[in-house]
N, C-alpha and C positions, 0 to 999 in steps of 0.2 A: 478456674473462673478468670483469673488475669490474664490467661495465656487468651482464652476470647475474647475477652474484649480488646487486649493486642491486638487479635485479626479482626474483629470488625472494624477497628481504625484505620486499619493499613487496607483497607478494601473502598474506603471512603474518598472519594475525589471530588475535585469540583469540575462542570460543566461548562463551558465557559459559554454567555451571551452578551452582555454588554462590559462584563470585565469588568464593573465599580465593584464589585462586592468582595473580587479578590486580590488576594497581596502574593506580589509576582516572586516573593524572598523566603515565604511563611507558608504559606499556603501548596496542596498539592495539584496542579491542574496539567501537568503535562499527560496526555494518554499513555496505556500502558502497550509495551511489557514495562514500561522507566521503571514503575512506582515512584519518579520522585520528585521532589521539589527543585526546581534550581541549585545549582549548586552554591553553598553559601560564600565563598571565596570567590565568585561575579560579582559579591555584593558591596565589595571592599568599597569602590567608587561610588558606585551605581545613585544617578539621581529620581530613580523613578521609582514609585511603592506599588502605582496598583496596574492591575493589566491592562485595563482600559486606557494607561497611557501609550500602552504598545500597539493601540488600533488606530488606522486614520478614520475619523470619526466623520469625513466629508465622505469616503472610496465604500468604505464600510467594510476595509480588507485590513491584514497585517501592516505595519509599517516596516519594512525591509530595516531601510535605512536604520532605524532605532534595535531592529533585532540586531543586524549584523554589529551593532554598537557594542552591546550591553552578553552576546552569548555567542560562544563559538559554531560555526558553519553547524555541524552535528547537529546541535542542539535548535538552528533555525530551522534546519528542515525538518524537524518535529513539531516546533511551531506553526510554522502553515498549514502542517497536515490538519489543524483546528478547525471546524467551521467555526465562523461567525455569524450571529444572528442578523440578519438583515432589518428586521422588527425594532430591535431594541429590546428585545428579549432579557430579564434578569438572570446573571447566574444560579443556578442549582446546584446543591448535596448530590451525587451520585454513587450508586453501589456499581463498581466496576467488575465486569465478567457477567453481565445479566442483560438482556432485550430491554428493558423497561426499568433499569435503573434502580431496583427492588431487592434485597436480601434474599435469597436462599443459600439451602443447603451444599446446592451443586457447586453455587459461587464460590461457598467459605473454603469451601475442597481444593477446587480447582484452584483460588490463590493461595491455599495452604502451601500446594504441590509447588507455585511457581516459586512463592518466596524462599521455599527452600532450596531449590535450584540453584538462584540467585541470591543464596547466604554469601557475602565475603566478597561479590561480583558486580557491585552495583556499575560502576563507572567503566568494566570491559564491558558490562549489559550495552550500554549506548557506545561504545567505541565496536560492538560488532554490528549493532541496529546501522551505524552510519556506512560501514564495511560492507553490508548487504544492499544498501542504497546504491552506493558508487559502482559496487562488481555488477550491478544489474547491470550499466548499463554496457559492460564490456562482454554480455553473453555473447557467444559466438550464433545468434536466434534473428530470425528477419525483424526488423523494426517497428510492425507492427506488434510482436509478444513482445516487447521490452516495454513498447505505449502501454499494451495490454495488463501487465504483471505492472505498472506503477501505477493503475486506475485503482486496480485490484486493492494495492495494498492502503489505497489512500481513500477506499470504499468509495468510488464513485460509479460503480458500476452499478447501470440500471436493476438491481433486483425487485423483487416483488416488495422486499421491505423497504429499501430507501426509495421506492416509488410512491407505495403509502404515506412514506412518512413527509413526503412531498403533496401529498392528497391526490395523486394521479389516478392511484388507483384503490377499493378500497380492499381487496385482498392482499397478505401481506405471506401467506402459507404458498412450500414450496408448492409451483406445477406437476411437480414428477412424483413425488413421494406422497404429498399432503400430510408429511406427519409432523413439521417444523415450520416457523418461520425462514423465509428465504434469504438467508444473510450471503454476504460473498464467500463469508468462509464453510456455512450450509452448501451449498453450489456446488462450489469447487472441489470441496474434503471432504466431508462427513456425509452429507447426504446418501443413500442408497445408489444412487445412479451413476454415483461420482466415483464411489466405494469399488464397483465394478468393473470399470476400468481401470481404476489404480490397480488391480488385485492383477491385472494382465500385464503391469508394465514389468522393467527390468526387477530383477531379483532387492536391487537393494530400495528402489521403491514400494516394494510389495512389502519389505520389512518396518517401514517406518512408521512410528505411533506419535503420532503429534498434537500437545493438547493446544487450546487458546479460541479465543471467541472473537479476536480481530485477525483477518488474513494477514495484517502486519506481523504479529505473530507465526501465525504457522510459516510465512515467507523465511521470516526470520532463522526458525527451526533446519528448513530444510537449506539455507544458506549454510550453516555450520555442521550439517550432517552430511550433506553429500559431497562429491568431488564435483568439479567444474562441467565435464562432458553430462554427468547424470544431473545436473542443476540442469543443463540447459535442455536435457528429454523431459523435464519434471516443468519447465517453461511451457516447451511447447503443445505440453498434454494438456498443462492446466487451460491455456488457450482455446484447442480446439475440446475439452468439455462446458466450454462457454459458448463457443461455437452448438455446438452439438443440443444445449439445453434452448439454444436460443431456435433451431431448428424446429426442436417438439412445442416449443409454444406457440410458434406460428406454422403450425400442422401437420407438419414433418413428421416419418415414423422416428422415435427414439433409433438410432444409430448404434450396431452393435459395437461392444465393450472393444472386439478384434476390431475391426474396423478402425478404432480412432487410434491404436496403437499401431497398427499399422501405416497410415498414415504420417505418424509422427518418427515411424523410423524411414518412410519415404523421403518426405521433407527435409529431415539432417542429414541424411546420404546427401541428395539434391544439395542441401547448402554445402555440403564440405566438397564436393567437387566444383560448384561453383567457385569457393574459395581458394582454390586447389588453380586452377585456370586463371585466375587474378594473380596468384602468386607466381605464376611460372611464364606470364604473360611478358612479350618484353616491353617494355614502356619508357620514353625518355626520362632521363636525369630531370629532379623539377623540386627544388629546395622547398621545404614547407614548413614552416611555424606554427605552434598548437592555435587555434585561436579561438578569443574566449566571446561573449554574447556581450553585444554593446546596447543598452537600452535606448530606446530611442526619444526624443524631446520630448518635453513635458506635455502634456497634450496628448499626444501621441499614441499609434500604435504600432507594433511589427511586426510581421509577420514571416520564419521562419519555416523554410518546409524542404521536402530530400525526395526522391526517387527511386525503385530499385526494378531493376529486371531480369527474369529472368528469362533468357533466350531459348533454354530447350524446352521450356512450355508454352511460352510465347506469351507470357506474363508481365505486368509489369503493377509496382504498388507507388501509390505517393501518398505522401503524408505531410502534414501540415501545424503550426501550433503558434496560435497570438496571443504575445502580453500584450500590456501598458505599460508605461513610463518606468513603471515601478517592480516591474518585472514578473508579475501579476497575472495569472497562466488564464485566459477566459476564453477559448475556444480552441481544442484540439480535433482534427480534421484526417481522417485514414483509410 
């Protein structure tokens, strides 16, 4: 009996909306896989109790400035990954691993499994979560699947659920299957359609059983299980079956399984001799300095964007992406 209500505690998180009701030092509110609270040794200094001091209450966004204050880099790009309620919404009790925020059985399971995973691991947990952020973006994959895979993990992609849960639309069940909810990680993973081509890619993809109910997670998984070249066939698949789901919704036949693995060993041939041709190319001597993103005057906004071509298909991609002052991501353009 103690042992469950240990897991129903450790499954309980808060929701975050306006941030008065929680305490940023006590309280659990970071999204999982954390499980966890801030770490208490931030708190040595620390002049601020509730979370709601960490929102600018005029932007209705994070305050950078105060996060990078008070919690190491890692730990702020977990924080923005928050929404914030626009409304003034009250924070909520939430049951984590579940569509609706509710207890079941599947949940107590499912965090059963993780927390034993993560016995003894809590602080390499988030030292690999911020590890799988950073190497994203050094995949050797065109710029559009790296846009792609941090939409993904940070659930912004248009699915049938966060479309609902925006009122766009009022169905929330997958198009392909109709047997779930359309979550990013339904889509992508688990889904039947999704299942079908993974089952065609390389050997060690076809091996992998990966649990978790946010794509952060499974992202996460496949970051620490695979080698580098198969991360980045495991990128571009996941891609083009977003590609491929987004086809059959606007009336497209479903695309078969061969087909988009195909595809994806076309494309990385293609990138690696394009890379191949930049490397052996000869180019002037021309000194250069890493350089880092300067935000622009208060007021303000900037906007940021790149180019790429390829010339044996006579292709060419641009991408795009504007903060604010604050560095505040509000329009990403590809």
């Amino acid at each position: 009996m103690q042992a469950s209500l240990k897991l129903l505690r450790a499954g309980l998180s808060w929701r975050i909306g306006n941030g008065l009701q929680v305490k940023i030092w006590e309280d659990k509110w970071l999204p999982r896989p954390h499980f966890l609270v801030p770490p208490s040794n931030l708190n040595d200094t620390a002049t601020v109790t509730w979370v709601s001091e960490l929102i600018n209450r005029v932007l209705r966004c994070w305050d950078e400035s105060l996060l990078t204050k008070w919690f190491p880099q890692s730990m702020v790009d977990i924080i923005k990954t928050i929404p914030i309620s626009l409304g003034q919404r009250g924070d909520r009790m939430i049951r984590e691993g579940t569509n609706n925020g509710i207890f079941t059985v599947k949940s107590a399971y499912n965090l059963h499994r993780e927390l034993l995973a993560n016995e003894g691991g809590g602080s390499s947990m988030v030292q690999t979560q911020s590890d799988s952020w950073k190497d994203m973006w050094k995949l050797q994959v065109p710029n559009s699947v790296r846009m792609f895979l941090w939409r993904a993990c940070n659930d912004s992609l248009p699915t049938f659920k966060n479309l609902q849960k925006r009122k766009i639309t009022e169905d929330k069940m997958c198009p392909i299957c109709h047997l779930e909810e359309e979550s990013v990680t339904h889509v992508l993973w688990s889904c039947g359609a999704a299942q079908d081509v993974w089952c065609q890619a390389s050997r060690q993809l076809q091996k992998l059983s990966l649990d978790g109910t946010h794509f952060e997670s499974i992202w996460g998984q496949l970051y620490r299980k695979l080698p580098k070249p198969t991360l980045e066939e495991a990128g571009m698949l996941l891609r083009l079956i977003w590609s491929r789901r987004n086809d059959y919704v606007h009336g497209k036949e479903l695309r078969h399984p061969k087909e988009i693995i195909n595809k994806v060993h076309e494309d990385l041939q293609c990138l690696k001799e394009n890379n191949s041709n930049v490397l052996t190319a000869t180019l002037p001597a021309c000194p250069q300095s890493p350089q880092r993103w300067k935000k622009p005057p208060e007021g303000r906004y900037k906007m940021n964007w790149d180019a790429a071509f390829n010339t044996s298909k006579n292709l060419i991609g641009i991408g795009a992406i504007i903060r604010d002052y604050n560095g505040l991501v509000l329009v990403i353009l590809y």
